[in-house]
PALUM-858401 format. One record per residue (C-alpha): residue in three letters; z, y, x. Coordinates in steps of 0.001 Angstrom, whole numbers, padded with zeros to 6 digits, always signed. Each point is the difference from the previous one (the first is absolute). Example, Ala and Ser with C-alpha at 12.3 -4.5 7.8 and 13.67 -1.06 7.14 Angstrom:
Ala+007800-004500+012300Ser-000660+003440+001370
END
This chain:
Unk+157630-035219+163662Unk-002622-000901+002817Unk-003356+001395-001070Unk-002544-002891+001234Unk-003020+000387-002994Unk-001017+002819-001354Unk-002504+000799-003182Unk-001206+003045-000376Unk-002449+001127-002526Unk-002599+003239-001027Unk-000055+000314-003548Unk-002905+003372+000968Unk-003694-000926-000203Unk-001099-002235+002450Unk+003230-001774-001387Unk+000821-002700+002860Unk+003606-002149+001314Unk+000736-001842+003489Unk+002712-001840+000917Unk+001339+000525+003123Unk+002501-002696+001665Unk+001652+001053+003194Unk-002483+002882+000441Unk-003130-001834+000038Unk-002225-000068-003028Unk+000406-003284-001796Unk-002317+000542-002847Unk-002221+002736-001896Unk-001891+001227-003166Unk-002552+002727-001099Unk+000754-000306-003727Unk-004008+000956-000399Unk-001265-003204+001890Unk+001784-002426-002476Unk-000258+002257-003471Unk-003480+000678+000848Unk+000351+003689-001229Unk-000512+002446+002687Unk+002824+002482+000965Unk+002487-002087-002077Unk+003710+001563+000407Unk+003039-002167-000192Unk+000461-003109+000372Unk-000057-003229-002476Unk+001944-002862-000251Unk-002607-002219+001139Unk-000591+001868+002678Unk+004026+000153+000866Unk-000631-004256-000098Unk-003157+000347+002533Unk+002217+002208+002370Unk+003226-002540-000326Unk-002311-002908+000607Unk-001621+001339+002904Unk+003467+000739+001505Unk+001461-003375-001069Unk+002569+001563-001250Unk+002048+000074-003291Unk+000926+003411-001981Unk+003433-001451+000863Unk-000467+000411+003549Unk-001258+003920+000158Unk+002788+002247+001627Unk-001323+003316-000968Unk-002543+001409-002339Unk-001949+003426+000354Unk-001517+001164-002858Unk-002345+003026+001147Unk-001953+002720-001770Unk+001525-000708-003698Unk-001114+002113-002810Unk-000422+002575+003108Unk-003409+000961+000171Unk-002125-001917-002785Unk-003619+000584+000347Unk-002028+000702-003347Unk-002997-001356+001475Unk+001361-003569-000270Unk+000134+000725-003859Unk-003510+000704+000231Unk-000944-002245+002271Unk+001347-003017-002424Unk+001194+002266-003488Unk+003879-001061+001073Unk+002325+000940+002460Unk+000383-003791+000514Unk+004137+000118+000028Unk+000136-002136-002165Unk-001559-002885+002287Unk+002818+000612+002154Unk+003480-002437+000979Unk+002284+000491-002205Unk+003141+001513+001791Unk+003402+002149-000483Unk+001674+002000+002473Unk+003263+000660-000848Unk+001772+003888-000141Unk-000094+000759+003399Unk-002903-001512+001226Unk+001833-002212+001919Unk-001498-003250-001461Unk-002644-001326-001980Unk-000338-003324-002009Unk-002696-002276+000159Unk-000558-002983-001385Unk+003481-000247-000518Unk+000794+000562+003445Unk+002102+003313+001231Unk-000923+001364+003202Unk+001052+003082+002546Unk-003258+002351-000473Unk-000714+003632+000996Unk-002163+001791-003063Unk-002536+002723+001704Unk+000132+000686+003288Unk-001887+003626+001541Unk-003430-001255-000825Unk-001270+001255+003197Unk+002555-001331+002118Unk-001178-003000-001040Unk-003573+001055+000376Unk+001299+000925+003487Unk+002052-002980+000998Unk-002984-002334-000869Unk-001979+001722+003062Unk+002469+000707+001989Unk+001910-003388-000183Unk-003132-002197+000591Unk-001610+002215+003223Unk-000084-001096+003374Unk+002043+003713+000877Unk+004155-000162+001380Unk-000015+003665-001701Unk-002311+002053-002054Unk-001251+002481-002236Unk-000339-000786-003704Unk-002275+001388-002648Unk+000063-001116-003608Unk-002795+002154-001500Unk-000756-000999-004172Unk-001299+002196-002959Unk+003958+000488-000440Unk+001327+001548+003100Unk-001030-000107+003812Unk+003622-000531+002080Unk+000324-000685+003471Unk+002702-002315+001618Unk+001648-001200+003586Unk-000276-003651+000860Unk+002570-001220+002698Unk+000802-003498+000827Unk+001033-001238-003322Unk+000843+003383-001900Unk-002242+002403-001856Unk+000818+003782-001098Unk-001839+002971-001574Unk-000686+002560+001149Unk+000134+002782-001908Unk-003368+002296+001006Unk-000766+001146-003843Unk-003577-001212+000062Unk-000217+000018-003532Unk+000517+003611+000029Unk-003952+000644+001095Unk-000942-003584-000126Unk-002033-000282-003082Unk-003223-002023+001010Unk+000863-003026-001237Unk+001353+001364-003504Unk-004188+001576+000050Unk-001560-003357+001075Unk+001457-001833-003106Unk-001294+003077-002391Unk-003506-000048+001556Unk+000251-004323+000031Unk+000764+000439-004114Unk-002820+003046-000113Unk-002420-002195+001457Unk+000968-003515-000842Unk+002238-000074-002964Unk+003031-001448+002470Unk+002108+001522+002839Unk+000767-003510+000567Unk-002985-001594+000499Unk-002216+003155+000653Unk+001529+000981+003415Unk-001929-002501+002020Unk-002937+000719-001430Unk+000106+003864+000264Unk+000699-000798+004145Unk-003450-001895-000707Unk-001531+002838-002034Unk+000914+002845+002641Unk-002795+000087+002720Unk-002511-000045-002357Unk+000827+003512-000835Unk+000572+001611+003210Unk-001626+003299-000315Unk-002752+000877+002096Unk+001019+003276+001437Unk+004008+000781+001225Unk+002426+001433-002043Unk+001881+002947+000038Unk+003399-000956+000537Unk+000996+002713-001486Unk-001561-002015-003489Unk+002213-002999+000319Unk+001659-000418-002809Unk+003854-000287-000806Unk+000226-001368-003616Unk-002189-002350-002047Unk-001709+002911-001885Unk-001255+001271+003084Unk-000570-003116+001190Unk-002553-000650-002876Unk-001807+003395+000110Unk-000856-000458+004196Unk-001204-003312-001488Unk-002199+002047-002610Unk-001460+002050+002637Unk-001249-003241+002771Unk-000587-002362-002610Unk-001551-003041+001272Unk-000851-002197-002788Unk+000135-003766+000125Unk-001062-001905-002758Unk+002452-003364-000968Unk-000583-002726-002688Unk-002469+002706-001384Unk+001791+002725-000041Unk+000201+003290+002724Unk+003295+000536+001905Unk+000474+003214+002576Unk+000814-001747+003018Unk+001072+002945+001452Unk+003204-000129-001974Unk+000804-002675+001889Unk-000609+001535+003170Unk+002086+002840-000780Unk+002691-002145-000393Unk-000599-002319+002421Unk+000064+002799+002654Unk+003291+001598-001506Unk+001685-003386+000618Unk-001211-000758+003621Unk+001343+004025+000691Unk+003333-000662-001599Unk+000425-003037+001629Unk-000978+001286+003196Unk+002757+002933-000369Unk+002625-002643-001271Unk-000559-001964+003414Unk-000328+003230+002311Unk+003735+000915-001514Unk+001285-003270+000497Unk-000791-000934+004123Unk+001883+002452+001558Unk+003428-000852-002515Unk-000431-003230+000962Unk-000023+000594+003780Unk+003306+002070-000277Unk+001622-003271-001814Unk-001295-001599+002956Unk-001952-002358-001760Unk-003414-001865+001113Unk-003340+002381-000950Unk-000736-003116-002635Unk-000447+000767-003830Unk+000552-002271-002741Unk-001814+000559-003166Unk+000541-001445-003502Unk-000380+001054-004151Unk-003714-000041-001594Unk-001420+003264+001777Unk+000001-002464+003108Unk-002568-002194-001479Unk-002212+003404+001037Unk-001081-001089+002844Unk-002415+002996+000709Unk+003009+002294-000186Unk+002502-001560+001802Unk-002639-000933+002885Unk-001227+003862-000056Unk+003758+000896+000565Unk+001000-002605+002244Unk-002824+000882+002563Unk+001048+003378-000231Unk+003677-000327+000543Unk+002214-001018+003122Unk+000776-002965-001251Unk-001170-002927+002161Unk+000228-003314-002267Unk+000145-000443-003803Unk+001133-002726-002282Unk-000718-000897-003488Unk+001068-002934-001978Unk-003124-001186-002132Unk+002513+000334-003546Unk-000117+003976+000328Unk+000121+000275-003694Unk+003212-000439-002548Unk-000999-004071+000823Unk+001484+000697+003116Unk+003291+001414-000655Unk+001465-003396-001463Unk-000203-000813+003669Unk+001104+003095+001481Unk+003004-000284-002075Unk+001043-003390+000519Unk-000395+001240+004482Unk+002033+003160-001190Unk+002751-002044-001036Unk-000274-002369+002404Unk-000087+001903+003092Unk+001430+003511-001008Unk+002962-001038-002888Unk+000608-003434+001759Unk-000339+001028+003695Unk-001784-002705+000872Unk-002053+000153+003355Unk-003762+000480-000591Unk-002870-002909+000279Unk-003169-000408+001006Unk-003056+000401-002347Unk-003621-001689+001072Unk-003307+001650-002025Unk-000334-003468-001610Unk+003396-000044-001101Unk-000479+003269-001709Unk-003312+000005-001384Unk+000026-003530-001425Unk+002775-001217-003044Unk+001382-003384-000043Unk-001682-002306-003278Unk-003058-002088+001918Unk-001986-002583-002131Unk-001005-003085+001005Unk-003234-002171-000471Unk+001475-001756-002757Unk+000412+004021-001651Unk-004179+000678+000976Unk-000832-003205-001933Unk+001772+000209-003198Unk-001456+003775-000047Unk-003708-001034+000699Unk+000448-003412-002136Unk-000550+001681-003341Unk-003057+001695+001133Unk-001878-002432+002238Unk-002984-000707-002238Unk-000576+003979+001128Unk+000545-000372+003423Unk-000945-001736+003183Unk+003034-000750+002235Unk-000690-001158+003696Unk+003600-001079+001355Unk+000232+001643+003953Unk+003073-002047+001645Unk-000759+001795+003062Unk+001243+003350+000527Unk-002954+000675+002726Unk-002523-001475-002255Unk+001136+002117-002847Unk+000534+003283+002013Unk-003905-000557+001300Unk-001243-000386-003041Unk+001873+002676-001498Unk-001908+002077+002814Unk-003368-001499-000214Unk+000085+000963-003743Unk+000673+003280+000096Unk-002108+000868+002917Unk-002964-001420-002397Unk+001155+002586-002346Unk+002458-001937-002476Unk+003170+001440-001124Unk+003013-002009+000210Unk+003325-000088-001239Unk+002235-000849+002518Unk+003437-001616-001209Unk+003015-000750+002439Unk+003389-000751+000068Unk+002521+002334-001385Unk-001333+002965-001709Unk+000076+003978+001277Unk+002855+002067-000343Unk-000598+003408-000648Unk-003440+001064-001705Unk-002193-000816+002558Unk-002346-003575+000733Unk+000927-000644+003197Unk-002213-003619+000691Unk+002214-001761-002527Unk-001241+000666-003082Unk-003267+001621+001013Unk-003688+000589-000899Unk-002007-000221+003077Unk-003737+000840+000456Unk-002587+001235+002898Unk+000826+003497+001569Unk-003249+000331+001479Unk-001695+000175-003737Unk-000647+003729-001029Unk-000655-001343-003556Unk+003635-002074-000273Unk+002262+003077-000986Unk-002142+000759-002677Unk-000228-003489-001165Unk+003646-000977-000140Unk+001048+002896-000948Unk-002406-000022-003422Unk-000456-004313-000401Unk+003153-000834+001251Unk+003068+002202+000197Unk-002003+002158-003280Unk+001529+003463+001198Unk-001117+003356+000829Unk-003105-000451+002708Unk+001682+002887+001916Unk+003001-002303+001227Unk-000005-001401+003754Unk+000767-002856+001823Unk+001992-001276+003119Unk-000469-002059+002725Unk+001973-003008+001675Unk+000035+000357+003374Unk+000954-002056+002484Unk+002814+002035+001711Unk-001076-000321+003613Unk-003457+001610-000894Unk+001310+002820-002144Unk-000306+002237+002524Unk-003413+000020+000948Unk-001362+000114-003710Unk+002803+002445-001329Unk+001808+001715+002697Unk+003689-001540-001195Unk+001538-003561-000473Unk+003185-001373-001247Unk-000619+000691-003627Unk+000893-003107-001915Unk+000702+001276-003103Unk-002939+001936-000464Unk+001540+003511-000066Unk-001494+001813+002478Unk-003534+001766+000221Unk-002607+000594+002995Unk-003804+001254+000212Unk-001980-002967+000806Unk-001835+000538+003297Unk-003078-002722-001137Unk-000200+000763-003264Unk-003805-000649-000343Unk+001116-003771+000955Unk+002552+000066-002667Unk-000811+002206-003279Unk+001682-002145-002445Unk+003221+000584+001207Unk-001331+003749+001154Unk+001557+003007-002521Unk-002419+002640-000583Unk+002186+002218+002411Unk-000341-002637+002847Unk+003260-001546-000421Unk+001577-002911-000843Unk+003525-001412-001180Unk+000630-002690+002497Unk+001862-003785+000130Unk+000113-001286+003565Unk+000627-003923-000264Unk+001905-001930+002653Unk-000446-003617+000553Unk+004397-000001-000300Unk+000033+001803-002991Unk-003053-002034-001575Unk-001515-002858+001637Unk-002418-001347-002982Unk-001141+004007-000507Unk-000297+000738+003638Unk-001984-003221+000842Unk-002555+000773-002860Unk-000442+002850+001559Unk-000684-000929+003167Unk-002529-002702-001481Unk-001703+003435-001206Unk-000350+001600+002710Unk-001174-003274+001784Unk-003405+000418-002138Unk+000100+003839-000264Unk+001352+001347+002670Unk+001970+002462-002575Unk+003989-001044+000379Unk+001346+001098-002978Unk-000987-000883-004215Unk+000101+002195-002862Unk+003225-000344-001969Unk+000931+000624-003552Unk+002409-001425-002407Unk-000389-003208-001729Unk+000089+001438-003441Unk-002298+002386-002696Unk+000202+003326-001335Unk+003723+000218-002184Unk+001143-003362+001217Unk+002919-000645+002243Unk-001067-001402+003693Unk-000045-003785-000689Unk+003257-002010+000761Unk-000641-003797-000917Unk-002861-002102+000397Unk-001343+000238-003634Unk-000180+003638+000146Unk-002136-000197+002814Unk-002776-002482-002127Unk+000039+002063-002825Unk-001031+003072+001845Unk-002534-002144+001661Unk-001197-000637-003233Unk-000151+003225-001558Unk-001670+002141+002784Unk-002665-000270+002704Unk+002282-002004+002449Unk-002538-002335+001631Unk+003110-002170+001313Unk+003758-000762+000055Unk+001465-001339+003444Unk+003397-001747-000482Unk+001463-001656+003278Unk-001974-003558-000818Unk-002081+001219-002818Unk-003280+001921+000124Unk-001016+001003-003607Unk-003587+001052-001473Unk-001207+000238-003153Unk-001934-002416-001567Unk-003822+001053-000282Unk+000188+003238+002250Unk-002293+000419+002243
END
């Protein structure tokens, strides 16, 4: 039978499904952004509807299912994140003894159960970058495995990383020491780090090799940070932090000169939730011979429902390989309308004051004007991020110039730990000059600012920042707003966070985005003919 559509679904955390019809994504799903409850694995059967209505497309008329990452891996932190494993908000489906098909809905269809979980990590890089031929990593707390990319076929390589490779497996024990979760503790011990950067070198002779030891250097430079009341030694974080970025950076170093025997380009894919440390992988990167990197903004286990539906696709299937935009990869497929923005602000209107923008200029200047007066706005467009990151769709924008704004989000309204940074939007063609790099859509890669005193809201204590460069092609609402900004401030980028609150999934639909208006210190929501304030704010 002629494979046309193809389902394919991660039943991890981060549970998520796309439909792919003749190689092109035809719809998607984050399970979280419909459920509402962050890191939710799996996927349900309303969500199986959503995906199927997106596409157009009957159960009837799927080809092949993948179910990825089942029973495989289950994280305990979801049980304490929510005090169930949440399987049983899953579809209800039956493979049969060979795992050759699987019922649902009363419909029997071809699957494959569990492919390599980082080949599919892999092939969601690797299959969606600009490169003929490349390097793969997939690099998660489970494993760090390195691949070949050619044309439309992907292979290990068999290098025995995991051997020696044990930095990740010690982030997600310091992320649980420190925050109670490897899964959503990682990003902020990458925050945590340069606040406990020791003041005088260390002996390298000290570094540490195991978690005990790890601790006890820790001990000796403590650098305490107090959070929510309480003191935390940064310098754990540090530790760790370094151990990464050198592990990384020895990973990369092995990898170059394999690839150039296999005659393949000096480009490196990279993929699986240690990517989302985009201090490490830059630190390595800059170090290595590689010349040009790609990410896809789903790093995590969110990703690999696509990776495995391009696996099958390209490398079962043989089918020749497409072209990916940014756009097409960072943003998913369900868009809401005006009639969607005024059923969700209807119910609360007597709380509200709603000015209606049918200009797309008008809106994207006022938008600016706002925020360079200080206001902080959530920004809602189009089709929301894939992958964990805001990415001027479902964004919280405010004033980078303000040294008081990090503070002030970060405690009125994302309410999390003060230490936590910020990144800018950039307009790609200026990147350069305020960062020293561009072409970093998905807000994965990290520079030192060069005018940071112009810019200290989106200004790390280390001088750094975590970058998006915006395009008008990729964005045109985002980038014009942007522009508008810089027309008054001569700054060309905005701070950007994500449109949601501490323990809360990023928003998907309009009435998520009024309710967190409601219940934090958003000054305003910006819908594409909406601008939102609250009723009797200043």
């Amino acid at each position: 039978m002629m494979v046309r559509t193809i389902v394919s679904i991660n039943f991890n955390h981060d549970g998520a499904a796309v439909v792919l019809r003749d190689g092109e994504i035809a719809a998607y799903v984050n399970t979280e952004r419909f459920s509402r409850l962050k890191k939710h694995p799996g996927l349900r059967s309303e969500d199986l509807d959503e995906l199927l209505g997106q596409a157009g497309l009957e159960l009837s008329e799927i080809d092949h299912v993948l179910l990825c990452n089942l029973h495989l891996m289950d994280s305990p932190d979801i049980v304490k994140m929510h005090g169930s494993d949440l399987k049983e908000t899953w579809i209800e489906f039956w493979t049969d003894q060979c795992n050759a098909t699987v019922s649902i809905a009363g419909q029997r269809i071809p699957c494959t159960v569990n492919p390599d979980h980082h080949l599919i990590h892999a092939a969601t890089a690797y299959y969606t970058s600009p490169f003929d031929s490349a390097a793969v990593l997939a690099i998660d707390p489970t494993g760090c495995r390195a691949f070949l990319g050619r044309d439309s076929e992907l292979f290990e390589l068999r290098r025995d990383y995991d051997r020696w490779f044990n930095a990740n497996i010690g982030y997600c024990s310091v992320s649980e020491l420190l925050f109670g979760s490897s899964l959503v503790g990682a990003g902020k011990v990458m925050g945590l780090a340069p606040f406990g950067r020791p003041a005088e070198p260390i002996d390298p002779e000290r570094e540490p090799v195991d978690l005990e030891q790890l601790i006890a250097l820790a001990d000796r430079y403590r650098a305490p940070v107090r959070v929510a009341g309480q003191e935390m030694n940064a310098a754990l974080a540090y530790f760790v932090q370094v151990g990464l970025e050198r592990q990384l950076a020895a990973v990369f170093t092995d990898l170059a000169p394999i690839v150039a025997r296999h005659g393949i380009e000096q480009v490196l894919c990279l993929s699986g939730g240690t990517a989302l440390n985009a201090v490490a992988t830059e630190s390595a990167f800059a170090a290595s011979d590689f010349e040009r990197i790609h990410f896809h903004p789903a790093c995590g286990d969110d990703g690999t429902a696509i990776g495995a539906a391009l696996w099958y696709w390209h490398h079962v299937l043989g089918n020749p390989r497409r072209e990916h935009t940014p756009a097409g990869q960072m943003y998913s497929i369900r868009t809401y309308d005006d009639t969607a923005v005024r059923r969700a602000l209807d119910p609360v209107r007597d709380r509200l004051v709603v000015a209606e923008v049918s200009d797309p200029r008008l809106r994207a200047d006022r938008v600016a004007e706002l925020v360079a007066a200080g206001a902080v706005i959530g920004w809602f467009d189009g089709a929301s991020e894939v992958g964990p990151r805001a990415l001027g769709h479902r964004s919280i924008v405010a004033d980078p110039r303000d040294p008081a704004m990090a503070d002030r989000l970060n405690t009125r309204v994302k309410f999390r730990e003060t230490f936590r940074p910020f990144a800018p939007s950039v307009h790609n063609h200026r990147a350069t000059e305020w960062f020293g790099l561009r072409d970093s859509p998905y807000m994965l890669r990290t520079a030192t600012v060069r005018r940071a005193a112009e810019v200290p809201a989106v200004t790390h204590v280390d001088g750094t920042s975590r970058i998006q460069t915006v395009t008008r092609a990729d964005n045109p609402a985002y980038y014009d707003m942007i522009a508008a900004f810089e027309a008054r401030t001569r700054i060309p980028m905005v701070l950007n966070t994500s449109l949601n609150t501490r323990g809360e999934p990023v928003v998907e639909t309009p009435a998520d985005a009024v309710r967190t208006l409601l219940t934090c210190d958003l000054d305003y929501l910006a819908f594409p003919s909406h601008i939102v304030g609250k009723r009797g704010a200043s």
